[in-house]
C-alpha positions as CSV (number, residue, x, y, z in Angstrom):
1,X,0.0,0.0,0.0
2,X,1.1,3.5,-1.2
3,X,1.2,6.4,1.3
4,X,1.5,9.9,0.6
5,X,5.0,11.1,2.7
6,X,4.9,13.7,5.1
7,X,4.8,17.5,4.1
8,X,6.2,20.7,5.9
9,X,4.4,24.0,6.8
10,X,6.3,26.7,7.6
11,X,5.0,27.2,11.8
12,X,5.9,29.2,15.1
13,X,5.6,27.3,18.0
14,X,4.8,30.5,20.3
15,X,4.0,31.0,24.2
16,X,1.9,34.1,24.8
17,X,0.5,34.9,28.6
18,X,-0.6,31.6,30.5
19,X,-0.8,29.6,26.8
20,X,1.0,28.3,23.9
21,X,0.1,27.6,20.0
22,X,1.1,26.9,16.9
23,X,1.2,30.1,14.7
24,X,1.0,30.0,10.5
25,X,0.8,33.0,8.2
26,X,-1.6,32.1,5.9
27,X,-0.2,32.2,3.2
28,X,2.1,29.5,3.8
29,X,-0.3,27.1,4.9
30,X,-1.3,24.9,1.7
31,X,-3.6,26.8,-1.0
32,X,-6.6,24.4,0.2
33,X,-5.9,25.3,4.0
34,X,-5.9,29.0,2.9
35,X,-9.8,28.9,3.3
36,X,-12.2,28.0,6.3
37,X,-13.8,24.6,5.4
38,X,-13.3,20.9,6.4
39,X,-9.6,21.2,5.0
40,X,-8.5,24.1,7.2
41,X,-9.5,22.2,10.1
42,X,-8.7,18.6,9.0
43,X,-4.7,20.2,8.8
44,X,-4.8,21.5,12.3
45,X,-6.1,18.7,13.8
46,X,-2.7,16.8,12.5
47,X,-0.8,19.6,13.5
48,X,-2.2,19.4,16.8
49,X,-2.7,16.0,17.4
50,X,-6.5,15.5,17.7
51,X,-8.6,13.6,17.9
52,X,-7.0,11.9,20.9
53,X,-9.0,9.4,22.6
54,X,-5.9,9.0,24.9
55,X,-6.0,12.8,25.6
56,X,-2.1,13.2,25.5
57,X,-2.0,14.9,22.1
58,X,1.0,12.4,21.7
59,X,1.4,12.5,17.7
60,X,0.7,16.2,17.4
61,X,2.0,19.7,19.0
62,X,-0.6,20.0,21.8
63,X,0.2,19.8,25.1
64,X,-3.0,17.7,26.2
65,X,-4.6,21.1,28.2
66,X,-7.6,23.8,26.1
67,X,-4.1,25.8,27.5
68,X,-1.8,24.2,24.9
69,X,-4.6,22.9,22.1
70,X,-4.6,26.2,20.1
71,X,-3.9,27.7,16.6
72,X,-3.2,31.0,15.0
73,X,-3.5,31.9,11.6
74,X,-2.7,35.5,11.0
75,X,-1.9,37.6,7.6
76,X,-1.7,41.4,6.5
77,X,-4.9,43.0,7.4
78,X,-7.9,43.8,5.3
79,X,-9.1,46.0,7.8
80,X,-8.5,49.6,7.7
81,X,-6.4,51.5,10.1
82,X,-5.1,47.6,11.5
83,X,-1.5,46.4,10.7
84,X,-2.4,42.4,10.9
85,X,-6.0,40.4,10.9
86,X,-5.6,37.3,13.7
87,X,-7.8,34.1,13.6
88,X,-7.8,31.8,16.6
89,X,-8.7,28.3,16.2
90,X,-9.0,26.4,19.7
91,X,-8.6,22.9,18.7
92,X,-10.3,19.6,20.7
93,X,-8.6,17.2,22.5
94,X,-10.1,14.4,22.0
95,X,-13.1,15.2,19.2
96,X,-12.6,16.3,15.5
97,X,-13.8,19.7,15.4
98,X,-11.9,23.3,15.5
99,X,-13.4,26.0,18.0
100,X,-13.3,29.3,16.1
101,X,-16.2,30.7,18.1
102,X,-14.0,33.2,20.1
103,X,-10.7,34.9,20.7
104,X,-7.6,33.8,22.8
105,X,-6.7,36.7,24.8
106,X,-3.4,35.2,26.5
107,X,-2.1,34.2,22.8
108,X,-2.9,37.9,21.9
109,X,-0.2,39.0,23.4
110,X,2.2,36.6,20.9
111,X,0.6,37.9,17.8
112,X,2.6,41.6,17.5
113,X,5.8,39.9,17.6
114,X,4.8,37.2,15.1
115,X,3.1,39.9,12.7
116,X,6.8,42.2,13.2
117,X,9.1,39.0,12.6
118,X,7.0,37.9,9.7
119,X,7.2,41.4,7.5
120,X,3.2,41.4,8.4
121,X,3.7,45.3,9.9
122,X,5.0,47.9,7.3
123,X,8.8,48.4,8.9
124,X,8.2,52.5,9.0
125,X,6.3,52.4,11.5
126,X,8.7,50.5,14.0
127,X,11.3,52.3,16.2
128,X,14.9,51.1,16.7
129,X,14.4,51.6,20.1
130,X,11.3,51.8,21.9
131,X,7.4,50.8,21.9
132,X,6.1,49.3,18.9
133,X,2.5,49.9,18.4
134,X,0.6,46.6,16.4
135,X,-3.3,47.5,15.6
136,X,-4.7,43.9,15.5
137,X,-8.0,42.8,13.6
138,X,-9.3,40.1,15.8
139,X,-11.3,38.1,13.0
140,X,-13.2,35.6,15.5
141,X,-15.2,38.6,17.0
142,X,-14.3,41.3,15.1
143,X,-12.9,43.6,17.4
144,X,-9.9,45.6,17.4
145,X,-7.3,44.6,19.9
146,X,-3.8,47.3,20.5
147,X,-0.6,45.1,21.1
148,X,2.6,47.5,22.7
149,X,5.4,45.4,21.7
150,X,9.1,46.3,23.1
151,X,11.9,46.9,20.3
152,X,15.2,46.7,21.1
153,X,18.0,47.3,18.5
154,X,15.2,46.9,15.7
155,X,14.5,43.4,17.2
156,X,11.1,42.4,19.1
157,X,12.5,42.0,22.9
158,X,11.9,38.8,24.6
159,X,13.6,39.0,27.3
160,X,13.0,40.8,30.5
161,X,11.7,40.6,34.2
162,X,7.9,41.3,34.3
163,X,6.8,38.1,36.0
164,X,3.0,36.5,35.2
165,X,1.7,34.1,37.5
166,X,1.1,30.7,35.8
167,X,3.9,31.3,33.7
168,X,7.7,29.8,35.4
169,X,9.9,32.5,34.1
170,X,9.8,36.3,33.4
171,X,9.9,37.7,30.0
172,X,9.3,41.5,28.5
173,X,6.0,43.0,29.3
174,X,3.8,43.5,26.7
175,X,0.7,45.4,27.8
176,X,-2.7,44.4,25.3
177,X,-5.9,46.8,24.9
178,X,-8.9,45.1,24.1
179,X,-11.2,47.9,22.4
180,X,-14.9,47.8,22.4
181,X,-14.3,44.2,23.8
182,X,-18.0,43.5,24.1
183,X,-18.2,40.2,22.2
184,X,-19.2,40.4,18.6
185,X,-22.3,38.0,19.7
186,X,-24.3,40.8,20.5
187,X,-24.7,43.2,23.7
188,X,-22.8,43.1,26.4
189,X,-25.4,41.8,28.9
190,X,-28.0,40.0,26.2
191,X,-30.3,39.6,28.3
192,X,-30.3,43.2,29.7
193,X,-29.9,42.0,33.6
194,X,-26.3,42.3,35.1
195,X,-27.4,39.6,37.5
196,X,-30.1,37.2,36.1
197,X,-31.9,33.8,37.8
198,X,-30.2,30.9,36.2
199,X,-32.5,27.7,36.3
200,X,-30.5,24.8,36.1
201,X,-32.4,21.6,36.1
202,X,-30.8,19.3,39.0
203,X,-29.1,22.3,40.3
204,X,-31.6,24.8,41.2
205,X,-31.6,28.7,40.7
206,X,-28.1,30.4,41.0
207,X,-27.5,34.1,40.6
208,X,-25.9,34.7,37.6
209,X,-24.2,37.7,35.7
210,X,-23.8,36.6,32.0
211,X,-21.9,39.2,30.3
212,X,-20.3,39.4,26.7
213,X,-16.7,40.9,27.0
214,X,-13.6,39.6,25.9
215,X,-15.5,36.1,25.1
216,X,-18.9,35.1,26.6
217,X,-18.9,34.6,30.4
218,X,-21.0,33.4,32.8
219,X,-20.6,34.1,36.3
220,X,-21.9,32.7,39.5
221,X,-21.0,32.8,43.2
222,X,-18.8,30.1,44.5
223,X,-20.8,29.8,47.6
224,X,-24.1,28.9,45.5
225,X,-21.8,26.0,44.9
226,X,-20.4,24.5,47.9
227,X,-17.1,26.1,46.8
228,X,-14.8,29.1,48.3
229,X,-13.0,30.7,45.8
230,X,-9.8,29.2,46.7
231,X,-10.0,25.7,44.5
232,X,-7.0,24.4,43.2
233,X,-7.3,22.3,39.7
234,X,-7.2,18.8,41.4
235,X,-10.3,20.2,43.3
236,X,-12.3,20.7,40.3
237,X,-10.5,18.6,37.7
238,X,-10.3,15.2,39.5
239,X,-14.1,15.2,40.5
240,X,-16.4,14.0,37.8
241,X,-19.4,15.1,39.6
242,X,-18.0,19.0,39.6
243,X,-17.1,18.7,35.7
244,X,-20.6,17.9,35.2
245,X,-22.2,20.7,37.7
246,X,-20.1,22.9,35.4
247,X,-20.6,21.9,31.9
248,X,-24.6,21.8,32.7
249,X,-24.4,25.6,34.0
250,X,-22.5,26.5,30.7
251,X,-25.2,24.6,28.6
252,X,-28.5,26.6,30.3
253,X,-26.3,30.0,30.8
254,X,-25.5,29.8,26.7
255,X,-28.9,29.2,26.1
256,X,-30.1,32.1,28.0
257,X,-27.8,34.2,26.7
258,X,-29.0,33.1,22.8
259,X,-25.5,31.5,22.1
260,X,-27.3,28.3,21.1
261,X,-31.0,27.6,20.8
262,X,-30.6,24.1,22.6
263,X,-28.6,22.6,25.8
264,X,-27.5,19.5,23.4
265,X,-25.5,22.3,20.9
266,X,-23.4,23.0,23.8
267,X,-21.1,19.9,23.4
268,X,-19.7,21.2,19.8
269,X,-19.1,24.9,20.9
270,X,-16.7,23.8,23.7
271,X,-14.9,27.1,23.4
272,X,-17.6,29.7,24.7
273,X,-19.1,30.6,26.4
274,X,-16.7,30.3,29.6
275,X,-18.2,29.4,33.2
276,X,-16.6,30.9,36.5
277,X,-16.9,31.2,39.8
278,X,-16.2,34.5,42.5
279,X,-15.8,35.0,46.0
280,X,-15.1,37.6,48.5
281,X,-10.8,37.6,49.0
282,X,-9.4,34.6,51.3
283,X,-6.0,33.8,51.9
284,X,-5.1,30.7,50.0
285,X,-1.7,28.8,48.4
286,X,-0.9,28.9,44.8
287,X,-0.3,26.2,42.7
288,X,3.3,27.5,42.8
289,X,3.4,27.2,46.4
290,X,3.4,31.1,46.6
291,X,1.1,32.4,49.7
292,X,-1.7,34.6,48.5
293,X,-3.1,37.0,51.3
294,X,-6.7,38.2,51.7
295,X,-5.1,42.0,51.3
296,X,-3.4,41.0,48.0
297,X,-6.2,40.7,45.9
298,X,-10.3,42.5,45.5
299,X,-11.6,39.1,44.3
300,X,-11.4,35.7,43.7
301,X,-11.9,34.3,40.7
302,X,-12.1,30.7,39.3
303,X,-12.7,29.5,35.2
304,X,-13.4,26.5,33.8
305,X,-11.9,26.1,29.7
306,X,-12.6,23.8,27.6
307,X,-14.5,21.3,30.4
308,X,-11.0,21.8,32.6
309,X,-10.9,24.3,35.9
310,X,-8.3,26.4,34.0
311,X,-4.4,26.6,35.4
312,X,-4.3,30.2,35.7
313,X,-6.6,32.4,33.7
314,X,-8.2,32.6,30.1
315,X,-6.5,36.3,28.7
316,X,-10.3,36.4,27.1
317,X,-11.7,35.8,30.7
318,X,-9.7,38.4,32.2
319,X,-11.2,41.1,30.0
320,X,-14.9,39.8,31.2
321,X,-14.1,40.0,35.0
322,X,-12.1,43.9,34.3
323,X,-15.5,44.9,32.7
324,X,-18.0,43.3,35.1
325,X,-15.9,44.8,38.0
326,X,-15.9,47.6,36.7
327,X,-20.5,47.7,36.4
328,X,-22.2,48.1,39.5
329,X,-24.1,44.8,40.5
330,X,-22.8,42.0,38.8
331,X,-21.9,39.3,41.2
332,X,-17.9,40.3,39.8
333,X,-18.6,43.8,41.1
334,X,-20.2,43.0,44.9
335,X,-17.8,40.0,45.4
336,X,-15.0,42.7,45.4
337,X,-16.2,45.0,47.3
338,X,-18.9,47.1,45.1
339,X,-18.9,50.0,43.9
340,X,-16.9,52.3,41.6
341,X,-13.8,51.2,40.0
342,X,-11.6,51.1,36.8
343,X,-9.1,48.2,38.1
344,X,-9.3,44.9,40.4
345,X,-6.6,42.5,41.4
346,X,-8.3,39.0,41.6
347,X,-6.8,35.6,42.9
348,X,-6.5,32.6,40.4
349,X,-5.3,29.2,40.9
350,X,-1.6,30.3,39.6
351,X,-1.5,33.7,41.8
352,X,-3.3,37.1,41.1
353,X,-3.5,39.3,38.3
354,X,-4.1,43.0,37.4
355,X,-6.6,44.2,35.0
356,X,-8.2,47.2,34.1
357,X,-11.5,48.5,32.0
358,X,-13.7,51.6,31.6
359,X,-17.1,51.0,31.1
360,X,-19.8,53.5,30.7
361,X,-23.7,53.4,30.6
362,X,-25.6,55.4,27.8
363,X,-29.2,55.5,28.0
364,X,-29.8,52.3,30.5
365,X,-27.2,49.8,28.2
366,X,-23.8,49.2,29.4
367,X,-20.6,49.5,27.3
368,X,-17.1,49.0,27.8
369,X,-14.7,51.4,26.1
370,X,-11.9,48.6,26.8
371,X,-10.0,46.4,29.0
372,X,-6.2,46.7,29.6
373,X,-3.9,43.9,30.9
374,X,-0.2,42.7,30.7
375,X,0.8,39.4,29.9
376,X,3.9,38.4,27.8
377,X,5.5,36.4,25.1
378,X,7.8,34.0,23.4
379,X,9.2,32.4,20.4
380,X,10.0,28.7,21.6
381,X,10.5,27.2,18.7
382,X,10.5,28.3,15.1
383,X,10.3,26.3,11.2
384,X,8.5,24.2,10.1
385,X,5.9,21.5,11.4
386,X,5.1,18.3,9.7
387,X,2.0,16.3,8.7
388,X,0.9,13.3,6.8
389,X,0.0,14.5,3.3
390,X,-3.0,12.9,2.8
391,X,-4.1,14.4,6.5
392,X,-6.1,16.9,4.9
């Protein structure tokens, strides 16, 4: 029997904030892959390594964690007044599909540097020295997202001491504005409530705030849930029954918030929406071993990705707890405290984390002008990847 050898694409194997992908410019993906359709997704899938039903990801690039099962595909932009257009593609671990239902907000913060080392930003506009300014077109919800890269010599810098929790070594800051970052879905709160009742059949009635910001989100109090805040990932991920509680309230919370007409679609939009969990601040330990007081944080915060309590935090998530802090009365916004305010610290399973947002209300409907974090970035490895050629 005749098989078709392997062929190379030229690839990136990036880490950006808390995750890591495998990043193409499109136009050296093959001419059929250049297009979304079965193709597109059949390649990534051998890139990746899915569908695994041993959920290592052992033949592919993934890592075996939503963290480490992603793709970028970005290109010059077709979008005015933006320097590169960025598709995310969160690929399954252990079913054949692609996820491109929403953005990756840690793997944001990799794109500038790809889009300067690939020739995708016009070269005049880059200092020798200095803050590089890349406008990104973010394709999966069409929003525009501003990525502050450091340049150094003419080079992307790398290298540096800003330290992210989740993430073992420090790297150069690279600060990320997500504009407008209201999901392209629809309204911020779709169903006009900032906290709504949540029937969940089995469950009961929680208090939810579903919110569209940075990706779809839906929030709930931990207490509601037997939980604290303070869960680590074997809490969560070891316990069947809890994976199950979770992936329920996602179901009911998308359909309320018109993301699907039907609990049964929620199994093949794994991506989003996102389902989390807030407390009042508690002291707790890191996954890193790294004591986290009460007094360092506003709020705790806890998100499941992809069926999985997340390591650290979704970059995506982070926007939707800056903007729903930053609204009176979501359950974000009273579990730190209340009130007014344009920032919050909250506690995550890695450590805590700093973000920002500046949200307005014009007649009754909330907006958010953006959210503002910093998270950083890496080439680890750079080439070409390989695939069977009849993969796709």
């Amino acid at each position: 029997m005749t098989h078709k050898p392997q062929i190379r694409i030229p690839a990136t194997y990036m880490r950006g904030g808390t995750s890591k992908g495998v990043f193409f410019n499109l136009t050296d993906l093959p001419e059929v892959a250049q297009v979304p359709g079965e193709a597109r997704d059949k390649l990534l899938l051998r890139v990746i390594g899915s569908p695994d039903p041993y959920g290592k990801q052992t033949d592919g690039m993934g890592g075996a964690t939503s963290s480490t099962s992603k793709t970028v595909i970005l290109s010059k932009s077709e979008s005015p007044d933006h320097d590169v257009d960025y598709l995310f593609g969160q690929v399954s671990i252990d079913k054949p599909f692609v996820d491109w239902s929403g953005n990756c907000g840690n793997l944001t913060a990799a794109v500038g540097a790809f889009a300067i080392n690939n020739g995708l930003v016009d070269p005049a506009q880059l200092p020798e020295n200095g803050t590089a300014t890349v406008r990104i077109w973010q394709k999966n919800i069409e929003k525009t997202i501003i990525a502050r890269i450091p340049i150094t010599n003419g080079e992307v810098q790398e290298t540096g001491d800003f330290e992210l929790d989740g993430v073992t070594f420090p790297a150069a800051e690279v600060q990320v504005e997500f504009m407008d970052p209201a999901d392209g879905e629809g309204a911020m709160f779709p169903t006009g409530n900032v906290v709504d009742d949540l029937e969940v059949p089995g469950v009961g009635t929680l208090k939810a705030t579903m919110i569209n910001a940075g990706i779809p989100t839906i929030f709930i109090n931990a207490d509601a849930i037997g939980y604290d805040g303070t869960e680590l990932q074997d809490a969560i991920n070891n316990d069947d029954k809890a994976l199950t509680l979770f992936e329920t309230i996602r179901a009911y919370g998308a359909v309320k918030m018109g993301l699907i007409s039907d609990v049964a679609e929620a199994a093949n939009r794994q991506h989003t929406p996102k389902v989390a969990f807030v407390a009042p601040p508690k002291g707790y330990v890191a996954s890193s071993g790294k004591a986290i007081a009460a007094d360092d944080i506003n709020v705790l915060v806890r998100a499941l990705s992809m069926g999985k309590l997340h390591h650290a935090m979704m970059g995506t998530a982070a926007v939707a707890i800056a903007t729903a802090s930053a609204i009176p009365g979501t359950l974000v916004n009273l579990a730190a405290g209340g009130g007014d305010r344009t920032s919050v610290v909250f506690g995550h399973p890695s450590g805590t984390l700093r973000v920002g947002a500046e949200a307005e209300q014009v007649n009754g409907q909330w907006s958010a002008k953006k959210a503002i974090m910093s998270r950083s970035a890496r080439i680890l490895m750079e080439g070409w990847v390989r695939i069977p050629g009849d993969a796709f």
